[in-house]
C-alpha positions, 0 to 999 in steps of 0.5 A: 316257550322262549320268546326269540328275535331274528338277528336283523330285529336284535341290529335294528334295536341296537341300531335304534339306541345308537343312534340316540346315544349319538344324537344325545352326545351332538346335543351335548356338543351344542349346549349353550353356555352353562349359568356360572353360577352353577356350581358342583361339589364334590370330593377332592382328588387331586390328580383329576383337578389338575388334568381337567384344569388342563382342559379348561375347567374353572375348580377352586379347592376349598377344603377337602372339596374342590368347586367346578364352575360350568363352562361352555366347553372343555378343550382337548389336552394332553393328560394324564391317568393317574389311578382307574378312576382318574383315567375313567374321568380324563375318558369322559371328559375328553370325549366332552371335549372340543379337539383332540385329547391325548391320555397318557397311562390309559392302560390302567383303565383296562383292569376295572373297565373291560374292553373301555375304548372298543365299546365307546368306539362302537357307540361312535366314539373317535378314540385310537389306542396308541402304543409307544414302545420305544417311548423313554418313559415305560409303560406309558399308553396314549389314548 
């Protein structure tokens, strides 16, 4: 015998774990400032460094691996996507963000990451998927 739930208890689970999520990304928009010597390492991707300086990110290149000092908050900028793991990063930290972000080449996210911008928007994401088909430079996307 299989157990069932009604479709309002399924929209009262989910309704339930959005909401955490929502309250989860307001704490994370109220933090307090971040010790500065809090300090992550990890490995050197150039094209994330450079579009997260943009936003306000305090990283130091020492070798092979760049050094992100916390701040308070990154601020929205416009970047750009240069591979799938770059557009997932400039996403995240956008949605981080204080203002708008605008990233450009987002389109690359759709062959690792299905349907990206839909499901963050249903979790309460504000995220717009523009399209510029006249734009001089082709194939180019903003989010």
């Amino acid at each position: 015998m299989e157990d069932t739930i009604s479709i309002e208890e399924r929209e009262e689970i989910l309704t339930e774990r959005f909401t955490l999520i929502r309250e989860r990304i307001s704490e994370i928009h109220e933090m307090p400032e971040v010790p500065e010597d809090y300090l992550l390492y990890f490995h050197k991707e150039a094209g994330y460094i450079e579009q997260l300086l943009r936003m306000g990110a305090v990283i130091h290149v020492e070798g092979k691996a760049a050094i992100i000092e916390g701040v308070p908050y990154l601020k929205g900028a416009p970047v750009k996507a240069d591979d799938l793991r770059a557009g997932a990063a400039m996403l995240v930290a956008g949605l981080a963000a204080r203002g708008q972000t605008e990233i450009v080449n987002i389109h690359l996210n759709d062959r690792g990451y299905e349907h990206v911008i839909e499901k963050l928007t249903a979790l309460g994401a504000d995220i717009h998927r523009v399209h510029y088909p006249d734009s001089a430079v082709i194939g180019t996307e903003v989010v």
